[in-house]
C-alpha positions as CSV (number, residue, x, y, z in Angstrom):
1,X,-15.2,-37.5,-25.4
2,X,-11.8,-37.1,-23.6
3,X,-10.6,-34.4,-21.5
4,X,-7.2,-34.0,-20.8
5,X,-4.5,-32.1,-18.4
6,X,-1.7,-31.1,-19.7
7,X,-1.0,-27.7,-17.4
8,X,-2.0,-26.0,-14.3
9,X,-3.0,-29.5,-13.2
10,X,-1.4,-29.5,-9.5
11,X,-0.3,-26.4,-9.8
12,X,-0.7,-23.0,-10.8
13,X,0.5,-21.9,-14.1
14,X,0.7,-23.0,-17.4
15,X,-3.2,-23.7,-18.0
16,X,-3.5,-25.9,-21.1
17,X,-6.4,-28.5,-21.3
18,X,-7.1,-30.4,-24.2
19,X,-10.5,-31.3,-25.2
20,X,-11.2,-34.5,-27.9
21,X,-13.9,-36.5,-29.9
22,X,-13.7,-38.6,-32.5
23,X,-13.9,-35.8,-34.9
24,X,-12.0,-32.5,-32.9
25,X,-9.2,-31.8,-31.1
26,X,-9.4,-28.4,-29.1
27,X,-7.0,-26.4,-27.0
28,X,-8.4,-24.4,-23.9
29,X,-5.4,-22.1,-23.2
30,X,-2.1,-22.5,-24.5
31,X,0.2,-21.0,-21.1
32,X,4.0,-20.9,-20.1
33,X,4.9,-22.9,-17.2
34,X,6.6,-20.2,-14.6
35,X,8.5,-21.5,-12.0
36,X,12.0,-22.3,-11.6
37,X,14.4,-22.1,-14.5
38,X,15.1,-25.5,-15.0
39,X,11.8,-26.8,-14.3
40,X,9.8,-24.0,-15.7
41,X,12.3,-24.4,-19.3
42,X,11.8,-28.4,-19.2
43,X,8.1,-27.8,-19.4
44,X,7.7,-25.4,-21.7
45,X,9.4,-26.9,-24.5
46,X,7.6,-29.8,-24.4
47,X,4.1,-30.7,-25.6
48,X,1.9,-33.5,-25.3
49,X,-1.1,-32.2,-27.1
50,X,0.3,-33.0,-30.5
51,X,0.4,-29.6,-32.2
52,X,0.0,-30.5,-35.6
53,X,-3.0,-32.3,-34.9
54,X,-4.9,-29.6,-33.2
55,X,-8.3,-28.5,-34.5
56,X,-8.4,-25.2,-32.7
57,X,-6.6,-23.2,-29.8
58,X,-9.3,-21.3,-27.6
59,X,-8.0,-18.6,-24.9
60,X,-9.3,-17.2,-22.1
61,X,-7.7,-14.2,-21.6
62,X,-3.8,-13.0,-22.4
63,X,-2.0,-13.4,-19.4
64,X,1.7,-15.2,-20.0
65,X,0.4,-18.6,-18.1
66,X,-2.3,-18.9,-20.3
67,X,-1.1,-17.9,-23.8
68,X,2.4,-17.3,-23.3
69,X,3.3,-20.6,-24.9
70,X,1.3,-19.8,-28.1
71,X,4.5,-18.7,-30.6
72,X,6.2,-22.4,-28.9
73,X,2.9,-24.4,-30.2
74,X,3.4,-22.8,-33.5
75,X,6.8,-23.0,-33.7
76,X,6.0,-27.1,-33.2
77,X,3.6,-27.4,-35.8
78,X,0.3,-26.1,-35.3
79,X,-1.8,-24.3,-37.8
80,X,-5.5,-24.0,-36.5
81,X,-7.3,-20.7,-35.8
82,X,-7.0,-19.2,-32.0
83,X,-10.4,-18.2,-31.2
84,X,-10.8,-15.0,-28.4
85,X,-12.4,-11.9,-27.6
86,X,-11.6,-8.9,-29.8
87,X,-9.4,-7.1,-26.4
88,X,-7.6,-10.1,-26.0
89,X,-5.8,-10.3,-29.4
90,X,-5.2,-6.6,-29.0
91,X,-3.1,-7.5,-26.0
92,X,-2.2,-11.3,-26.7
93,X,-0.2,-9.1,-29.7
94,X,1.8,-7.2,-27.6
95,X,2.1,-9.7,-24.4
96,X,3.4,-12.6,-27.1
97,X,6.0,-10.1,-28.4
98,X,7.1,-8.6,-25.2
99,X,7.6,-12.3,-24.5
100,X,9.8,-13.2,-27.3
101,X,12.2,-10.0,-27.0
102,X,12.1,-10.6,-22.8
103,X,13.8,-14.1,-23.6
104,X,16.3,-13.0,-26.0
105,X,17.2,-10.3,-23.5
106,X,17.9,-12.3,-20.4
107,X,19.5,-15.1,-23.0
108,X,22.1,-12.8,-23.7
109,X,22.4,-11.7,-20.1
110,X,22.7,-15.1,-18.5
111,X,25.4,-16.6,-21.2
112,X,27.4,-13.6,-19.7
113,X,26.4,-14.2,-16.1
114,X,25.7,-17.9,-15.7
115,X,29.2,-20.6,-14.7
116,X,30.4,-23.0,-17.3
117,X,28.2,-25.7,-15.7
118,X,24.8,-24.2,-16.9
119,X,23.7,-25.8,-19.8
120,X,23.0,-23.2,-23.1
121,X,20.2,-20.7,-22.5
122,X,18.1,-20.0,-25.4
123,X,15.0,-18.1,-26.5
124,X,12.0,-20.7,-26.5
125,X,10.5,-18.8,-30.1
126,X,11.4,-15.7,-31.2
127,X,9.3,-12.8,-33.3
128,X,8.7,-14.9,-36.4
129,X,6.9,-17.4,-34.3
130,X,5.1,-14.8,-32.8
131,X,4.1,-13.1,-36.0
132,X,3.1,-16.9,-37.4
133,X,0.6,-17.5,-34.6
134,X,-1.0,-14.1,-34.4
135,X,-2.4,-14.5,-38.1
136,X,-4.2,-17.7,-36.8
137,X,-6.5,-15.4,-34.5
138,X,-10.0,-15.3,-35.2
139,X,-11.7,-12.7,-32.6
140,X,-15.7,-13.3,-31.3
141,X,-17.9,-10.8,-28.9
142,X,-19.3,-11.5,-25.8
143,X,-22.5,-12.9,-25.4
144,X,-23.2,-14.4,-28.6
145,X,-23.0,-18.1,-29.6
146,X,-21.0,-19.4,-32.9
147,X,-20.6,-22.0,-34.8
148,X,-16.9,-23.8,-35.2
149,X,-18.5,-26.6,-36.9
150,X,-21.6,-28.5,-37.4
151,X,-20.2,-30.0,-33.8
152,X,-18.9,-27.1,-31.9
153,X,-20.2,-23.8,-30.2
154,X,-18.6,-21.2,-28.7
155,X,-19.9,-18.6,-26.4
156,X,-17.7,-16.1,-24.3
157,X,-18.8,-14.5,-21.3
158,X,-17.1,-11.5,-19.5
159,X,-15.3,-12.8,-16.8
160,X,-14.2,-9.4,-15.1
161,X,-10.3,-11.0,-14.9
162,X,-8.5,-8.8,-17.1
163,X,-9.5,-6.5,-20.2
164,X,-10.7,-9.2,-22.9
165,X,-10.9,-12.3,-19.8
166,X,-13.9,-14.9,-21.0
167,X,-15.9,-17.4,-19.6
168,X,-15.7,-20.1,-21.9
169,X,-19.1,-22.1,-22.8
170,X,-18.9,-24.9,-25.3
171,X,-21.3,-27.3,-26.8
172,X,-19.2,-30.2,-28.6
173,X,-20.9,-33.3,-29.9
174,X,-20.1,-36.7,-30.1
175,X,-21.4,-40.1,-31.5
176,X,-24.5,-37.8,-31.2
177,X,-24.3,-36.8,-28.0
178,X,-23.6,-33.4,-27.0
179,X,-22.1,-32.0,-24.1
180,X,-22.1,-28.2,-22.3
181,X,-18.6,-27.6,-21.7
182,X,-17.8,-24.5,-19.3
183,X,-14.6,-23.2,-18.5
184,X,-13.8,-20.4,-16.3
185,X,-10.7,-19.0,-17.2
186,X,-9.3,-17.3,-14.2
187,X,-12.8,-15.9,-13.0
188,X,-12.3,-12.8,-11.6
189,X,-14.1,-10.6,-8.5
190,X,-17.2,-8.6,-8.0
191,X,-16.0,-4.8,-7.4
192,X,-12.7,-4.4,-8.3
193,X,-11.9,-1.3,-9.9
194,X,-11.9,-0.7,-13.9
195,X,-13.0,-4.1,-14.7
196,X,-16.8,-5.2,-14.6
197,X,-18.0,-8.0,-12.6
198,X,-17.9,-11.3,-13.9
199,X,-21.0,-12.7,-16.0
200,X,-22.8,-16.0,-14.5
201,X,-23.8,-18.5,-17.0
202,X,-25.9,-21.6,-16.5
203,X,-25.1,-24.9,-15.2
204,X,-24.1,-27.5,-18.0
205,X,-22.3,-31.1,-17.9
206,X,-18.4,-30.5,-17.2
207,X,-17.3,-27.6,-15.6
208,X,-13.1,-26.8,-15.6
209,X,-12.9,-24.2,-12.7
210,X,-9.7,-22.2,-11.6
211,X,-9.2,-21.8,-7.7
212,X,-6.3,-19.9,-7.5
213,X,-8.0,-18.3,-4.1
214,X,-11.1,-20.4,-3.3
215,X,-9.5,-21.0,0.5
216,X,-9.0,-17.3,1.3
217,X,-11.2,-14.0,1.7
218,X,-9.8,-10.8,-0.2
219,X,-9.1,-7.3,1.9
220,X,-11.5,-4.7,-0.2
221,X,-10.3,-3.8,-3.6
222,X,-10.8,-0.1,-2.2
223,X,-8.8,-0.1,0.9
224,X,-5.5,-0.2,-1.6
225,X,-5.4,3.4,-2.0
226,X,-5.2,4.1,1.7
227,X,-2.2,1.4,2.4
228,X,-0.2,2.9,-0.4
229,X,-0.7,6.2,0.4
230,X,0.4,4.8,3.9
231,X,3.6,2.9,2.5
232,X,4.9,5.7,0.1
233,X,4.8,8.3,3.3
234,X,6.5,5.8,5.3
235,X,9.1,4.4,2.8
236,X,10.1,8.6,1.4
237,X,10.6,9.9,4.9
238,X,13.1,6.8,5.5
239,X,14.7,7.6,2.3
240,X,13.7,4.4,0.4
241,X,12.9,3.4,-2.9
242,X,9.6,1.9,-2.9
243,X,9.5,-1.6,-5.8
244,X,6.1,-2.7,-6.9
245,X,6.7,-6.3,-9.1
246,X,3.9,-6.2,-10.7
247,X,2.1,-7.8,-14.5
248,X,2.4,-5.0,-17.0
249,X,-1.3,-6.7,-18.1
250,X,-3.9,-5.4,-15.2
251,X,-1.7,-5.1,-12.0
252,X,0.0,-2.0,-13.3
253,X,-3.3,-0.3,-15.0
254,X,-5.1,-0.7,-12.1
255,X,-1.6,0.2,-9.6
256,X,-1.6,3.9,-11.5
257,X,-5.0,4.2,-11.6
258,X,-5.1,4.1,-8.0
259,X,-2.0,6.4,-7.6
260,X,-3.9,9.1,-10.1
261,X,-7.2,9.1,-7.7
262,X,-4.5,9.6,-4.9
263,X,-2.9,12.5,-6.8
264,X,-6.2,14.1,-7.9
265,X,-6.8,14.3,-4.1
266,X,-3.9,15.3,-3.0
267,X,-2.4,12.5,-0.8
268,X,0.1,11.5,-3.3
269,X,3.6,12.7,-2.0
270,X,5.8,14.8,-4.3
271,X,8.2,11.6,-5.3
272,X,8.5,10.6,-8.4
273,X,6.1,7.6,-9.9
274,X,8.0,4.9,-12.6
275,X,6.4,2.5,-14.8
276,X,9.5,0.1,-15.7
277,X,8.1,-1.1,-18.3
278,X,7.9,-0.7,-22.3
279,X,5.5,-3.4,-22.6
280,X,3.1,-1.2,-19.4
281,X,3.2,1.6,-21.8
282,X,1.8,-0.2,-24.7
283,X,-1.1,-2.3,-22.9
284,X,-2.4,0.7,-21.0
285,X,-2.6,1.8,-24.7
286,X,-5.0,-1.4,-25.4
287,X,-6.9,-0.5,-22.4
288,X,-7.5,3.9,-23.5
289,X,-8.4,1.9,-27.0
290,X,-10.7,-0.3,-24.9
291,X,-12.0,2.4,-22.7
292,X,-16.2,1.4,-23.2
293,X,-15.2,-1.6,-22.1
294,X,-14.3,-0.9,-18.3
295,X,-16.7,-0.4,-15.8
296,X,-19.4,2.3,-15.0
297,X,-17.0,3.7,-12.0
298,X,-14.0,4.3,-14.6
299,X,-16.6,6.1,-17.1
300,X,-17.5,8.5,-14.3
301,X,-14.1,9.2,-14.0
302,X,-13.3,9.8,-17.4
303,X,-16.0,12.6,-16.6
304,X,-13.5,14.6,-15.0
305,X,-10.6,13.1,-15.9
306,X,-9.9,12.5,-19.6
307,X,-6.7,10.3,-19.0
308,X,-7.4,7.9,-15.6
309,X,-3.8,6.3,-16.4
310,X,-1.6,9.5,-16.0
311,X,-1.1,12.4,-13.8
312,X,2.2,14.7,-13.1
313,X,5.0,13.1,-11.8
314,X,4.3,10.1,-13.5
315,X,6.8,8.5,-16.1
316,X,6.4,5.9,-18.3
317,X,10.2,4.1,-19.2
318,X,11.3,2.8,-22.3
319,X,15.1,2.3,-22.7
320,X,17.2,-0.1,-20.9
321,X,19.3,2.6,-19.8
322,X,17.0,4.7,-18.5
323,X,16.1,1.8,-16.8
324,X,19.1,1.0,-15.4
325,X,19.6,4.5,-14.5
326,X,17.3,4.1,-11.7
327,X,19.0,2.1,-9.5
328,X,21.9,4.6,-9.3
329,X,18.9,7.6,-7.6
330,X,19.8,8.7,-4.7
331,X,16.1,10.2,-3.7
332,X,12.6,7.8,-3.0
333,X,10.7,7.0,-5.9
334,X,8.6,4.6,-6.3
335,X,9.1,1.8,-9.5
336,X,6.6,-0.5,-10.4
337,X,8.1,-2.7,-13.1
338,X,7.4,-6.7,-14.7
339,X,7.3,-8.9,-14.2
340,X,4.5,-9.7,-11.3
341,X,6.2,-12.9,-10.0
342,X,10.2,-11.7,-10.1
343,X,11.2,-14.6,-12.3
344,X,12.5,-12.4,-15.6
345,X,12.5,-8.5,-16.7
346,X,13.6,-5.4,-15.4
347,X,11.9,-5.8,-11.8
348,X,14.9,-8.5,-11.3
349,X,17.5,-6.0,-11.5
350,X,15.7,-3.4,-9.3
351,X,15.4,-5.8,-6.9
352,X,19.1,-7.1,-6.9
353,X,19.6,-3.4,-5.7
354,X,16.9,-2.7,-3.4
355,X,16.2,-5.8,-1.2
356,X,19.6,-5.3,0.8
357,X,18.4,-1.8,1.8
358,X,16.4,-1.5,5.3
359,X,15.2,2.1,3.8
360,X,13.2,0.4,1.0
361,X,9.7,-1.7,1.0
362,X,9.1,-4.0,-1.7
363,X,4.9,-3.7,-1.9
364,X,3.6,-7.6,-3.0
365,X,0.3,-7.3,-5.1
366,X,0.0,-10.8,-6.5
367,X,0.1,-14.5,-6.7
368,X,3.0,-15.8,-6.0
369,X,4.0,-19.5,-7.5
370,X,6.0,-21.7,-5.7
371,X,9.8,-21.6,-6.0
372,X,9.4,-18.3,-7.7
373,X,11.7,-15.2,-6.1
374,X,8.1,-13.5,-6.0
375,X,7.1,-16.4,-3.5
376,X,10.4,-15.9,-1.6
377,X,10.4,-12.6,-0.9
378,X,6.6,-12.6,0.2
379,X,7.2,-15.1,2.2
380,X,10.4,-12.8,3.8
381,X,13.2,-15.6,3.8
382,X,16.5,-13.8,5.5
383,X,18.7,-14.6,1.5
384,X,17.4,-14.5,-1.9
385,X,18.7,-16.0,-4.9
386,X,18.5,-13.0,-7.7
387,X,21.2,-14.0,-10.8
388,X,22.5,-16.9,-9.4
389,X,24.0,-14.7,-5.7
390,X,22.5,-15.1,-2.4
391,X,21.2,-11.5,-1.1
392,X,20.2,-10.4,2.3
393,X,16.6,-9.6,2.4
394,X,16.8,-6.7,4.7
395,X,13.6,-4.3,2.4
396,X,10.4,-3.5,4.3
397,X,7.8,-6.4,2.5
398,X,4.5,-5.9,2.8
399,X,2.0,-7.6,1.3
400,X,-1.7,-6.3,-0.5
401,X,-4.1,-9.0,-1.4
402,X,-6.7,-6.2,-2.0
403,X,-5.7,-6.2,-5.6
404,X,-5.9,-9.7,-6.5
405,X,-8.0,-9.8,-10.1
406,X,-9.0,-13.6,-8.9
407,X,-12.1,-14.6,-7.2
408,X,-12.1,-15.6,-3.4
409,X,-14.1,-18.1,-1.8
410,X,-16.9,-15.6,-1.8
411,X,-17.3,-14.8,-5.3
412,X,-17.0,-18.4,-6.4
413,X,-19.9,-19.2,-4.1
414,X,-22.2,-16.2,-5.8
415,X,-20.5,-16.8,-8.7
416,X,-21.7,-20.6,-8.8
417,X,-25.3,-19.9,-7.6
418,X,-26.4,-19.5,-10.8
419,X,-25.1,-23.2,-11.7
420,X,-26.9,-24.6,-8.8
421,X,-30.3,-22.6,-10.0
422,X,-29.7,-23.8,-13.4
423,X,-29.7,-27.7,-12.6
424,X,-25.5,-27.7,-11.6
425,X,-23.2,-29.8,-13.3
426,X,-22.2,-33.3,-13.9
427,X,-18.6,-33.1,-13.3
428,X,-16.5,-30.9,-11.6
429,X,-12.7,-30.5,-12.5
430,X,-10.3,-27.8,-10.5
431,X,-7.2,-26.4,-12.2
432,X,-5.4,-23.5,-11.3
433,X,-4.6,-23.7,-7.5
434,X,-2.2,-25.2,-5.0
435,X,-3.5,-28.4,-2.9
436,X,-4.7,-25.9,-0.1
437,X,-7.0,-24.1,-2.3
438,X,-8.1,-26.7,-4.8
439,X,-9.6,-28.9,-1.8
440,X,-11.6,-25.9,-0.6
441,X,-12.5,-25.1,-4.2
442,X,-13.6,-29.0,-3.7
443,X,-15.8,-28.2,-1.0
444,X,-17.4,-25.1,-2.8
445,X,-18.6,-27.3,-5.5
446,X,-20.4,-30.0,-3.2
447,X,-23.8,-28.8,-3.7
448,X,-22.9,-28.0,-7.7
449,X,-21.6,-31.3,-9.0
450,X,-23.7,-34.3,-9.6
451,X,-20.0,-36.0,-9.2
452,X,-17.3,-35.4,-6.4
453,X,-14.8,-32.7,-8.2
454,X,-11.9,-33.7,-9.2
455,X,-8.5,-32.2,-9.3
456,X,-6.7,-33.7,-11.9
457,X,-2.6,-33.9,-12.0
458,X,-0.4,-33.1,-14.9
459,X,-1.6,-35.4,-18.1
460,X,-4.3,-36.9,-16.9
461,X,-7.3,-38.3,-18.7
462,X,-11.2,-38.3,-17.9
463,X,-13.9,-39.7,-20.2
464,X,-16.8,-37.2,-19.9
């Protein structure tokens, strides 16, 4: 049996691990590379897992670097089922078309914008792909083993990520020898609001961990409310605009869900609130249809408050124009808008008119990849890059880790107790996490693998 890394191997995004006996070939995630253009376009239209030849796709959760590059498989050759939990089709349908249309849109942009040097910009699949691939889904509960084969199991576990996130747990034999194969997905934290915690499984014989924050400590989820409440006062009496990049998938449910328990108590100021995004509007629609599935805090809520994701003042935007539109206010608001890491979507053009501004604050919620303009302007360098100009980053940045859907070192280590209690594992891999973290993640898993971890690069190979 042969495992194989073919993303998020070194680095951060594009998880996609491929899994083979003599009899199957199986895909754990199938994610776009984000990162800069060129890089980030090389990667993505490439793919070393031989498509047609694929057995079976199975996906942790819906976020763009882990099944963003779905339509792209497809559109190469593959015709298997996509196994995943019932919430994430619902929003794998709309992330994978948001994604399609957001690439067509800055296509046509950048052919206008971009020098006679750059090299054609096109769409890497379009809606037909997209269409094709979502009829391959097959959806499965939590909790509850299946049968892919006479050689395959499958078991999801809630792993409090995102609406829909699993814990993948596979048993695969070969030459009559079966191994427990457990994959964590992005494993998320203990406490966070709307989501439940993540589910502990037992120990088994390879484990494929993320550890996108195994070297850091989070701020609590909870304290969020009182440093925006503290940055929206500050940024309106200045004047400013306040820009919130954030995923339309998580980040922004949980963003207005906070600014809605603000407003129900009054601390909200009387600015206007904007979700920038169509694609916002339609997974917060997922989530009111997935409502039973967030946690016992959110259905105390819903006591008193029928609709946790809206509240006066608050506006959801669809068109372009109306989009555009904003930049050209003259009064605070407050935007948050896609995409999380600044690389594509309407948040690039809102910040092309904010970051110039000493009035404005530009409020950093999430992981930022390297080379990204997310990454830059977290890490406050005096010029960004936004459309191929330098800009003066003169905005107020500040940054909030408290709403990182990821585990820290702490949650790993409860999180992997139950593997040590269970008899560990044999091997260790670590995916999903810069050198920094992925050698502390090393360290975390000392006492829980048999075998030193490993932290494989991009396409390598390990008999297991």
């Amino acid at each position: 049996m042969k495992l194989t890394f073919l993303g998020a191997a070194g680095e951060v995004t594009g998880s996609q691990h491929l899994i083979e006996t003599s009899a199957r070939r199986i895909l754990l995630d199938c994610g776009l590379f984000q990162g800069h253009r060129a890089a980030a376009r090389l990667k993505n239209e490439q793919f070393h897992c031989r498509p047609k030849h694929l057995d079976a796709v199975i996906l942790s959760h819906a976020h763009t670097d882990h099944v963003g590059n779905l339509p792209g498989l497809y559109k190469a050759g593959f015709r298997g089922p996509v196994f995943c939990t019932p919430a994430t089709a619902d929003v794998a349908q709309v992330m994978l078309h948001d994604s399609a249309k957001i690439q067509a849109e800055d296509a046509r942009y950048l052919r206008k914008t971009l020098t006679g040097s750059h090299p054609s910009v096109e769409p890497l699949y379009d809606d037909g792909h997209v269409e094709g691939v979502l009829k391959r889904f097959e959806t499965l509960g939590y909790g509850e083993w299946h049968e892919l084969g006479p050689d395959v199991k499958l078991r999801f576990a809630d792993a409090g990520h995102i609406l829909g996130s699993a814990i993948v747990e596979l048993e695969v034999e070969d030459h009559k020898t079966r191994k427990r194969i457990i994959f964590t997905g992005d494993l998320g934290r203990r406490g966070i609001p709307l989501l439940r915690d993540p589910v502990r499984v037992d120990g088994g014989d390879v484990l494929i961990t993320e550890a996108t924050y195994a070297d850091r400590l989070h701020e609590p989820a909870h304290d969020i409310e009182v440093h925006l409440e503290r940055i929206i006062h500050e940024t309106s009496a200045r004047g400013g605009r306040i820009i919130i990049p954030a995923f339309s998938l998580g980040r922004t449910q949980t963003l207005v869900y906070f600014l809605n328990r603000l407003f129900n108590c009054g601390k909200l100021p009387n600015i206007p609130v904007y979700v920038d995004s169509p694609l916002s509007h339609e997974i917060t629609s997922v989530y009111r249809r997935h409502m039973h599935e967030l946690d016992a805090e959110f259905q105390r809520e819903l006591q008193d408050d029928h609709d946790p994701f809206k509240f006066p003042g608050l506006r959801y935007v669809q068109s372009a124009s109306e989009s555009a539109g904003l930049n050209h206010l003259r009064e605070p608001f407050v935007v948050i808008s896609s995409s999380g890491m600044c690389e594509t979507g309407r948040v690039v053009h809102h910040l092309k008119h904010a970051v110039a501004d000493e009035r404005n604050t530009i409020i950093m919620i999430g992981f930022q990849a390297a080379y990204t303009l997310g990454r830059k302007i977290q890490e406050r360098q005096p010029y960004v890059r936004i459309f191929d100009r330098q800009v003066p980053l003169r905005a107020q940045v500040d940054v909030l880790s408290g709403l990182s859907a990821h585990a820290d070192a702490e949650d790993f280590k409860w999180w992997f107790q139950r593997l040590i209690d269970t008899g560990g594992v044999g091997e260790a891999f670590i995916v999903h996490g810069e050198n920094s973290s992925a050698r502390a993640m090393a360290d975390l898993l000392q006492n829980v693998s048999n075998e030193p971890p490993r932290i494989p690069q991009f396409g390598e190979t390990f008999d297991i």
